[in-house]
N, C-alpha and C positions, 0 to 999 in steps of 0.2 A: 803104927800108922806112918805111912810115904807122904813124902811132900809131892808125889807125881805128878804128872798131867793127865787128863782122862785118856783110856785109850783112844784108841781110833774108833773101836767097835759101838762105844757110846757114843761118841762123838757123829757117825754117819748115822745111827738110829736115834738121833733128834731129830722132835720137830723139825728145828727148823735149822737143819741141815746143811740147806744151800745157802740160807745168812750166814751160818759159819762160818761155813766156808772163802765165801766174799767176803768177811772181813779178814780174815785170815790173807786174802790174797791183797785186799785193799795194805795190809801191815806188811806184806812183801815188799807192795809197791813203794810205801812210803820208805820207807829202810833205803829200797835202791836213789830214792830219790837225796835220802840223807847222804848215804857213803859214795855216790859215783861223781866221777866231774861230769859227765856228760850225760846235757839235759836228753839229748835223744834217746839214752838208755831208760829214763823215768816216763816219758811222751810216750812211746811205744808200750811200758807195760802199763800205762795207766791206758791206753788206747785197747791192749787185751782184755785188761780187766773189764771196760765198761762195753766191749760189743762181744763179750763171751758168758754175758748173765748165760743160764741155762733156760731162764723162761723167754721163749719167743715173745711172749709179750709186750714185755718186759722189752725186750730189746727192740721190739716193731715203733716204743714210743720211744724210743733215744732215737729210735732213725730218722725220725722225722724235724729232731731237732739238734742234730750233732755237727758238728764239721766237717768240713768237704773230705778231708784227709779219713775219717773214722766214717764215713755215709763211701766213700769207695772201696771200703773193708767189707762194708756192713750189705754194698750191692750181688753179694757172691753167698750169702747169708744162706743154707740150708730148705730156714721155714721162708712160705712163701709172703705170709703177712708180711715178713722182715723188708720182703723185696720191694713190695707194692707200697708199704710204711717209706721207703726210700724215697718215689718221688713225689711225697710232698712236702721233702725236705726244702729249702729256700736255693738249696745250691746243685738242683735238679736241673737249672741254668746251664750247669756244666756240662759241656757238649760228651765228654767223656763217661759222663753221666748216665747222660740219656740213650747213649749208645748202646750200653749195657743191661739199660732199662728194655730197653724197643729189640734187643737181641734174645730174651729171655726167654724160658721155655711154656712160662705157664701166660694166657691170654691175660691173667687177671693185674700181671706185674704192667705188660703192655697200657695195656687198658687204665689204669693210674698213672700213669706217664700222660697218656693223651688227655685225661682227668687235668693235668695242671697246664700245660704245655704248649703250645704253636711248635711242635717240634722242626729241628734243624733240619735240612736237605737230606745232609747225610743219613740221619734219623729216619728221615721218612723214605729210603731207600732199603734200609734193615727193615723197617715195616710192610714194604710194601715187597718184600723178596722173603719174606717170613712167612710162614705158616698159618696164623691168627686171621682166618676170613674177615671175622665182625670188627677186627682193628681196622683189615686193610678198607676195609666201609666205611668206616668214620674218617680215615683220610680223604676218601674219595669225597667227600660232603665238605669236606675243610677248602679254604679260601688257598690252594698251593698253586704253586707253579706250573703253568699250561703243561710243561713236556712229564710232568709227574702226576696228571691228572690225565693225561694222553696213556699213560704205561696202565695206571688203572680202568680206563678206557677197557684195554685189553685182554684184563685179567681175565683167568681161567674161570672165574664165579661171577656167575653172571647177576646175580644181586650186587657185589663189587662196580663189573664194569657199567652197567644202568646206573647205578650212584654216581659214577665218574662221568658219564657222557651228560647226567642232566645236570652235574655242577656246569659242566665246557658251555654249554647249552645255556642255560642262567649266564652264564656270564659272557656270550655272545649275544643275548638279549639285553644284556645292559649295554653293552659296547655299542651296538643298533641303535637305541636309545639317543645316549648320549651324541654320538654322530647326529643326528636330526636334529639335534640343538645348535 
């Protein structure tokens, strides 16, 4: 009898497989963090380690509560859950963020975004020059700045631009209002 290790071939036909594996990779990490002087060499692979689980899941809940540094990793994410998991993180704040967020290809990432957000100018210039109809409707409903409620005025979809003319509209009835006072 061998004092061996298993091979690989038992080892990938476990159950449970991909714990293996992450721990496997979690004893990498720690190693580098013992032998290197430089903490940014352990930061980054403890940063691989935890936004490279395999289960999207898995990773859609670390996104919601990770660090700004590891949530702009994790905005480029594959699954789409991953994505939309992003902006209900706390640091969705980050106009960088939200950029990425309001640029994205799938409505439903968008759409989590405006879920948490008053988005920024710039923000709402990605959105309203993006593709996502029913996004660019719910800006047009949002409390934003005349000359970006004027653009969706415009827009090509006309469910969008009647959104937009009757916030301008509301909010020309309030102003009417208040003058009388």
């Amino acid at each position: 009898m061998s004092d061996t290790t298993p091979s690989a071939e038992i080892v990938t036909s476990h159950p449970d497989a991909d714990l293996i594996a992450t721990l496997s990779r979690l004893g990498d990490v720690l190693a580098i963090r013992t032998l290197s002087e430089s903490e940014r060499a352990w930061v980054e692979a403890a940063l691989d380690l935890s936004i490279g689980h395999p289960d999207p899941f898995i990773r859609a809940s670390m996104a919601q509560r990770c660090s700004l540094r590891q949530l702009r990793r994790m905005l480029h994410d594959s699954h789409i859950a991953v994505r939309a998991a992003c902006a209900s993180n706390p640091f969705v704040i980050d106009i960088d963020v939200q950029l990425s967020l309001a640029g994205d290809a799938e409505s439903v990432v968008v759409h989590a975004l405006l879920d948490q957000v008053d988005p920024y100018r710039p923000v709402c210039d990605v959105i309203i020059s993006g593709p996502h109809v029913a996004a660019r409707a719910r800006l047009a409903e949002m409390n934003l700045a005349g000359d970006l409620l004027e653009r969706l005025a415009g827009d090509t979809n006309p469910d969008v631009a009647a959104a937009a003319a009757d916030t301008l509209a509301h909010r020309q009835r309030v102003a009417t209002r208040r003058g009388r006072r």
